[in-house]
MDAnalysis code that builds the backbone (N, CA, C; Angstrom):
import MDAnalysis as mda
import numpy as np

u = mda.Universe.empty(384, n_residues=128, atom_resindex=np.repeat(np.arange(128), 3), trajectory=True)
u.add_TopologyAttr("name", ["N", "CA", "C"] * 128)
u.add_TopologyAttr("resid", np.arange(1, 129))
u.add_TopologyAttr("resname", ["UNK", "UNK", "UNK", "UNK", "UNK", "UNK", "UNK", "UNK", "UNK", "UNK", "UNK", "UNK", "UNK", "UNK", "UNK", "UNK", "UNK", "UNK", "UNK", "UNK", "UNK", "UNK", "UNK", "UNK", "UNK", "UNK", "UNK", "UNK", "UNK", "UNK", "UNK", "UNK", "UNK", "UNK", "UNK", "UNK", "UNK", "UNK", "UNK", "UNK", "UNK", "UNK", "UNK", "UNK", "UNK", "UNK", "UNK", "UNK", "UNK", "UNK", "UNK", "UNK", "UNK", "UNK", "UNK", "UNK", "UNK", "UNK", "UNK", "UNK", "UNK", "UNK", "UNK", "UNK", "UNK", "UNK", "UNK", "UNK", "UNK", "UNK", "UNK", "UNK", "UNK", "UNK", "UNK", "UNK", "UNK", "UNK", "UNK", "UNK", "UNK", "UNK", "UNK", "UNK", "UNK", "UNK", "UNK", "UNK", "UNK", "UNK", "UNK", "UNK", "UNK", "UNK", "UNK", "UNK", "UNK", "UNK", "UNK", "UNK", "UNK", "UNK", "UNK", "UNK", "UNK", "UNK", "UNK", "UNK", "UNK", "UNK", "UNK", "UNK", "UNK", "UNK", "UNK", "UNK", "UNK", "UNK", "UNK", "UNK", "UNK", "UNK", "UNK", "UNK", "UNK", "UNK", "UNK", "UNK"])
u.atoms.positions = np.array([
    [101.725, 13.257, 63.471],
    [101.154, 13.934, 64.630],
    [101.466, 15.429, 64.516],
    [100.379, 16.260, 64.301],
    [100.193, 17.881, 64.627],
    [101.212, 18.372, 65.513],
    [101.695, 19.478, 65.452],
    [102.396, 20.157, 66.514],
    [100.978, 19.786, 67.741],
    [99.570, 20.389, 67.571],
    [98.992, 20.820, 68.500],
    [98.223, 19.846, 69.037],
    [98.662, 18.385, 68.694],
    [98.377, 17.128, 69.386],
    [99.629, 16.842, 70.296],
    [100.664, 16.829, 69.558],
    [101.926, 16.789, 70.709],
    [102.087, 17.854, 71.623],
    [101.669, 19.091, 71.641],
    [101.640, 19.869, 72.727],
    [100.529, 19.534, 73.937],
    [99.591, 18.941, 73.095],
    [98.117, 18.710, 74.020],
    [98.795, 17.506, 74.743],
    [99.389, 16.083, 74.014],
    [100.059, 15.032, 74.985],
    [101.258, 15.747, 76.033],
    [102.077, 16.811, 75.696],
    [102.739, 16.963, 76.483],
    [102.454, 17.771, 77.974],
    [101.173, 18.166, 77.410],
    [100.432, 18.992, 78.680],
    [99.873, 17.852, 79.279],
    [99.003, 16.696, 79.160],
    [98.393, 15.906, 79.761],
    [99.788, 15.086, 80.347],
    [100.659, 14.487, 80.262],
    [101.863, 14.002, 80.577],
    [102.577, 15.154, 82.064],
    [102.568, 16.345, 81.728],
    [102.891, 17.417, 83.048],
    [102.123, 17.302, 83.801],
    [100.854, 17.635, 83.085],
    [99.777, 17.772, 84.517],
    [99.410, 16.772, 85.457],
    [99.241, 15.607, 84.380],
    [99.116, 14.471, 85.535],
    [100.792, 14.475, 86.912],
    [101.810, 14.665, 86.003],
    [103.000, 14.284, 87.027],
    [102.812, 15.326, 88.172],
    [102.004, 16.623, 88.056],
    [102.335, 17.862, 88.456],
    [101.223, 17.871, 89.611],
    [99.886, 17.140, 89.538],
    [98.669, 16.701, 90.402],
    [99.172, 16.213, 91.423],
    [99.802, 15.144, 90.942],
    [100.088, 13.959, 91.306],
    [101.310, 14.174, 92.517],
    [102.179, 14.794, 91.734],
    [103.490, 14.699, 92.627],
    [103.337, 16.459, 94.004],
    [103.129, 17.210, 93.027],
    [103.029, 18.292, 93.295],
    [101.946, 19.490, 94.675],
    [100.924, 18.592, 93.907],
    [99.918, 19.072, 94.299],
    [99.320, 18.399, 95.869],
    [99.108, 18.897, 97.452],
    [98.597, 18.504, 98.509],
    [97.360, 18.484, 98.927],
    [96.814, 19.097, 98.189],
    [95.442, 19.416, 98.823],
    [94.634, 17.894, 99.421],
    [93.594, 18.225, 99.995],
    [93.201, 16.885, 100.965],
    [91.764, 16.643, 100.321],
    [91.703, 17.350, 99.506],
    [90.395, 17.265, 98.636],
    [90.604, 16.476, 97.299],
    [91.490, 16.529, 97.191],
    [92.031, 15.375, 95.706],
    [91.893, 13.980, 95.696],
    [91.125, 13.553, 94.998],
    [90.829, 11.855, 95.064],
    [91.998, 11.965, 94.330],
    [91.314, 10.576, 93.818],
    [92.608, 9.426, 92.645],
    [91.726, 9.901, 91.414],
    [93.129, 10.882, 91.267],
    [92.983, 11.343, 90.078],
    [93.503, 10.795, 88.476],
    [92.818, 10.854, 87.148],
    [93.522, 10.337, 85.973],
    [93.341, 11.467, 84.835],
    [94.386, 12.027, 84.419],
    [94.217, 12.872, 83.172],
    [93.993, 12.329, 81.775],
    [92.719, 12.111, 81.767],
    [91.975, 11.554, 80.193],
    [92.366, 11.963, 79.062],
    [92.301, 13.043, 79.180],
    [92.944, 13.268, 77.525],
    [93.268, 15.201, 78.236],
    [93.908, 15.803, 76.738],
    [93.860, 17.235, 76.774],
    [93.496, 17.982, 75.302],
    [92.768, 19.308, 75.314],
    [91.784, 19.588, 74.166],
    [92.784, 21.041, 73.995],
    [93.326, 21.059, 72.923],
    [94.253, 22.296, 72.861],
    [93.914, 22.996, 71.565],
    [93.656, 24.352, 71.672],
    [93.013, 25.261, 70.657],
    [94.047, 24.937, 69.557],
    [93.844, 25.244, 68.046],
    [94.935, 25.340, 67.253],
    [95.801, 26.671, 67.226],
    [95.576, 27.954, 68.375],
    [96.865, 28.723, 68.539],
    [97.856, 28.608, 69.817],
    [97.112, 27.157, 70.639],
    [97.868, 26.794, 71.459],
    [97.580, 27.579, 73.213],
    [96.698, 28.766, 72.774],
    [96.440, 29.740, 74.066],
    [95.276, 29.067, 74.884],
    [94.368, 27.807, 74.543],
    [93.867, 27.306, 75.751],
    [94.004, 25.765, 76.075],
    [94.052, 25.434, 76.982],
    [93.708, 23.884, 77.102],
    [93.161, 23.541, 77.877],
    [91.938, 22.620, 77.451],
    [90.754, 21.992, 77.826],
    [91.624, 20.440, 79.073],
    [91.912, 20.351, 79.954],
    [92.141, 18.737, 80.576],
    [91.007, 18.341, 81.243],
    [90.567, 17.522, 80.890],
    [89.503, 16.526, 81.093],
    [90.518, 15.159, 81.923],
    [89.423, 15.307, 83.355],
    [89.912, 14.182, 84.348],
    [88.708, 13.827, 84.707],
    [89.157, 12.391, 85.458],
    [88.271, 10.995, 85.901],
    [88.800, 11.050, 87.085],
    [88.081, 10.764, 87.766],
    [88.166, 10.394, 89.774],
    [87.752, 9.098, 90.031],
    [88.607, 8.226, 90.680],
    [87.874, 7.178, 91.212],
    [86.932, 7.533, 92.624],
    [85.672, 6.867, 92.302],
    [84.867, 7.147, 93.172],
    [83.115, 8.186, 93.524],
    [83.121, 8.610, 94.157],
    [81.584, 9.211, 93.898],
    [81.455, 10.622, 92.989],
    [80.292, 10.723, 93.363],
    [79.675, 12.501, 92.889],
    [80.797, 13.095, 93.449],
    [80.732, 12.631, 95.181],
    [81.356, 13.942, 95.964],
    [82.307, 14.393, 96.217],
    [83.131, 13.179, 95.630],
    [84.947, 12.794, 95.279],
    [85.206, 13.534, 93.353],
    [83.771, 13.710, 92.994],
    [84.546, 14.538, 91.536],
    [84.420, 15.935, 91.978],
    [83.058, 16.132, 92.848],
    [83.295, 17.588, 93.132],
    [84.115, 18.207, 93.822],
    [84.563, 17.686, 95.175],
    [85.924, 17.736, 95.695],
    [87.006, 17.827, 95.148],
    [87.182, 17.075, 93.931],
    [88.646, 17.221, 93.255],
    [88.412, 18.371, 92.051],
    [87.239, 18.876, 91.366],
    [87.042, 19.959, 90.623],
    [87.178, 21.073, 91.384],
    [87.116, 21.241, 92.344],
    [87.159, 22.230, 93.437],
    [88.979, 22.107, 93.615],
    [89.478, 21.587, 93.900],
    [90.519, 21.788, 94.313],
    [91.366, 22.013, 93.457],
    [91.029, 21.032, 91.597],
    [91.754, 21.436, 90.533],
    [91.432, 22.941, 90.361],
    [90.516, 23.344, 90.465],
    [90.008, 25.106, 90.151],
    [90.783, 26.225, 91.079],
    [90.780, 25.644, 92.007],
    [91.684, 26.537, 93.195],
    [93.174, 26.497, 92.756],
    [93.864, 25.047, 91.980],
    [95.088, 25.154, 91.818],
    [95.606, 25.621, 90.427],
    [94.554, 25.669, 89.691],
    [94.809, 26.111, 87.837],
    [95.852, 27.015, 87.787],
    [96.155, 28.056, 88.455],
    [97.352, 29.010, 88.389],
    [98.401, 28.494, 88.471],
    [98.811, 27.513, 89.757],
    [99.882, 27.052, 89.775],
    [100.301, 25.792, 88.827],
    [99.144, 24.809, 88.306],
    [99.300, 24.258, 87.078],
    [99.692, 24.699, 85.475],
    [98.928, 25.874, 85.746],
    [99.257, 26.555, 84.946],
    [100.604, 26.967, 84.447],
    [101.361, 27.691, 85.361],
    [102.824, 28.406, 85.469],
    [103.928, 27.163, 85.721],
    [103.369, 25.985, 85.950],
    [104.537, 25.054, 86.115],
    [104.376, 24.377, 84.536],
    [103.642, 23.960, 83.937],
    [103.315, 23.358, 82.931],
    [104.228, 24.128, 81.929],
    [103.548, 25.221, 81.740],
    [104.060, 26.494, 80.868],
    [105.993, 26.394, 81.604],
    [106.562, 26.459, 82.598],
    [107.958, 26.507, 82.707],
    [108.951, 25.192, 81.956],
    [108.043, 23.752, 82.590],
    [108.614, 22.862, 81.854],
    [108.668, 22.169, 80.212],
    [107.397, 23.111, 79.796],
    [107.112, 23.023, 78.264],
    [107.776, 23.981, 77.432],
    [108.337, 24.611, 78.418],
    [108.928, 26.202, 77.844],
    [108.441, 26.568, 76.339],
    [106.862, 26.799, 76.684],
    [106.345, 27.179, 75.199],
    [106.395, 29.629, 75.844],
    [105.771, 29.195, 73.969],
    [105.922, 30.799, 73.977],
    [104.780, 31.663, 75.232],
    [103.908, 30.790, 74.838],
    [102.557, 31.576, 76.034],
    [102.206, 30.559, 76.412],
    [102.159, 30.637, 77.967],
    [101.168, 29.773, 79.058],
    [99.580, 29.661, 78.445],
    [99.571, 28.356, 78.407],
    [97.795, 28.080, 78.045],
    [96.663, 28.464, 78.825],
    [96.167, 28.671, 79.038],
    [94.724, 29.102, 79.670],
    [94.528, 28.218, 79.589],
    [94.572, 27.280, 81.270],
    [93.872, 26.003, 81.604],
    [92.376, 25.952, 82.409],
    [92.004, 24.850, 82.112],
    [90.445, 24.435, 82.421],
    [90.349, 23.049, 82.264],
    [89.644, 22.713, 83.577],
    [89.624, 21.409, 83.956],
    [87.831, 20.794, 84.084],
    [88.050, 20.095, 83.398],
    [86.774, 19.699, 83.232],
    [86.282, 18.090, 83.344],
    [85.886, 17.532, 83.746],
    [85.033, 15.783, 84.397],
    [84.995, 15.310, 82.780],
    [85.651, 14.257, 82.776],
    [85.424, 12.778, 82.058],
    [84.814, 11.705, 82.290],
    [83.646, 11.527, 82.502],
    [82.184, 10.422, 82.946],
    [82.835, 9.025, 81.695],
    [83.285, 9.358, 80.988],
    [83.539, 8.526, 79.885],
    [83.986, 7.147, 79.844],
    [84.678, 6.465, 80.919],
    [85.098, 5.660, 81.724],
    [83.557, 4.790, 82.266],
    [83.428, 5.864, 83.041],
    [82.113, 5.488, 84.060],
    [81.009, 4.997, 83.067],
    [80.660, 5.874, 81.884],
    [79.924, 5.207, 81.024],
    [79.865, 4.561, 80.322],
    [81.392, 3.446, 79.898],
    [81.355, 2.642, 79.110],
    [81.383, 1.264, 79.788],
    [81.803, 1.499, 81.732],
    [81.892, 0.433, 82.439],
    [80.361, 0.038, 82.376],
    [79.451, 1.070, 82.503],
    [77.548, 0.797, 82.493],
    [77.228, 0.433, 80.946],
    [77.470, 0.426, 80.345],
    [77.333, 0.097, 79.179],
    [77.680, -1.395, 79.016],
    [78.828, -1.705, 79.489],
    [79.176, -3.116, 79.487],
    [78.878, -3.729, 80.629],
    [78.230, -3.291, 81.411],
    [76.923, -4.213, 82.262],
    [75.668, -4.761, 82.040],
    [75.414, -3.563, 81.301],
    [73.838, -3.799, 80.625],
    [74.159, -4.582, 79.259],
    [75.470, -4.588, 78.636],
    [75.361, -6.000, 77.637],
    [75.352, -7.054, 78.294],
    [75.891, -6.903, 79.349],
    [76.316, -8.492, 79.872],
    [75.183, -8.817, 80.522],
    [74.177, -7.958, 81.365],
    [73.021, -8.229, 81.591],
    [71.748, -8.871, 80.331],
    [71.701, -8.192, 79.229],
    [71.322, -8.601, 78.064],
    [71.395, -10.250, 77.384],
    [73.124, -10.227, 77.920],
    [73.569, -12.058, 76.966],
    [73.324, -12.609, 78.143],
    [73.035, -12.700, 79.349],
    [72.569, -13.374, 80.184],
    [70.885, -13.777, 80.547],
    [70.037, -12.703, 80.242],
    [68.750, -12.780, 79.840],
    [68.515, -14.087, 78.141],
    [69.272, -12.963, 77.415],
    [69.453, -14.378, 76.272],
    [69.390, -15.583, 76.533],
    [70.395, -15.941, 77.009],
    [71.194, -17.437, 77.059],
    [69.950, -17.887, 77.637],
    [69.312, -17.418, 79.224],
    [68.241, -18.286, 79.944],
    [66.947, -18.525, 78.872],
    [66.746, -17.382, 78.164],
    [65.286, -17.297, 76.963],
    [65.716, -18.329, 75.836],
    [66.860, -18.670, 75.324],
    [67.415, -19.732, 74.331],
    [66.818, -21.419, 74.988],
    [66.044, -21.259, 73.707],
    [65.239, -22.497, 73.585],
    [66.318, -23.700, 73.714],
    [66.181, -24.870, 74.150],
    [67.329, -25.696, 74.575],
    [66.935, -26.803, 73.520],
    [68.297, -27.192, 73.099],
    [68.043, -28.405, 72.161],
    [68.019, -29.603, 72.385],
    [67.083, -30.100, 71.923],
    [66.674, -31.546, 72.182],
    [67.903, -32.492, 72.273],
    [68.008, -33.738, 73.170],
    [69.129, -34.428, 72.931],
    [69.039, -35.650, 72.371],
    [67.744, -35.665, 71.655],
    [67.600, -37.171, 70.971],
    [67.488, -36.353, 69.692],
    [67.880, -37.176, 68.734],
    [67.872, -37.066, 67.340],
    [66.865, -36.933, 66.217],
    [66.906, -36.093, 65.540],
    [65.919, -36.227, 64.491],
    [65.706, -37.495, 63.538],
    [65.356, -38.556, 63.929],
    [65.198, -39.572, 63.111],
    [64.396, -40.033, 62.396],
    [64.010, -40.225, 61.162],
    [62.424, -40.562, 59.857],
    [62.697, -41.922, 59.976],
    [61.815, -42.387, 60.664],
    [60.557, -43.555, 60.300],
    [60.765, -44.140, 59.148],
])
């Protein structure tokens, strides 16, 4: 593992505790930190989060992560005690959401199947 994969886990590991524990706002759903995207000089990071719930519950919580980026920012950067604070940016993970629809429409699919599957006879092929 890269230095700049273990810095990216150790930022996604803060931030979630730092949302989570830290953070009040009344605009914050249920939040999950998906992954984190960290430049190779370490000066930005991309966190990509998932919300349980609607449109208006991701825009609500992008709104409120955007309002708090400074203070995520400066706490992250204190407990990582790296050389320079990252330039954070928070950005929606659908990725979840689209693999739960994805595995509906298979299961919708093997269920269309199964009813279209010709049914096998229960008497025997027997020659005369």
């Amino acid at each position: 593992m890269s230095r700049q994969d273990k810095v990216a886990e150790a930022i996604r590991q803060e931030a979630s505790v730092i949302i989570h524990d830290k953070l009040k706002d009344p605009r914050l759903g249920f939040v999950t930190i998906t992954s984190v995207e960290v430049t190779p000089n370490l000066r930005y990071a991309k966190i990509l989060f998932s919300v349980l719930g609607s449109d208006e519950a991701y825009k609500k919580t992008k709104e409120a992560l955007d309002s708090a980026v400074g203070f995520v920012r400066k706490l992250v950067a204190q407990r990582l005690n790296l050389r320079f604070a990252p330039e954070i940016a928070f950005y929606e993970d659908r990725s979840t959401e689209y693999s739960v629809r994805i595995e509906e429409v298979l299961n919708e699919i093997k269920e269309i199947d199964e009813e279209n599957k010709p049914r096998k006879s229960s008497r025997g092929n027997k020659k005369a």
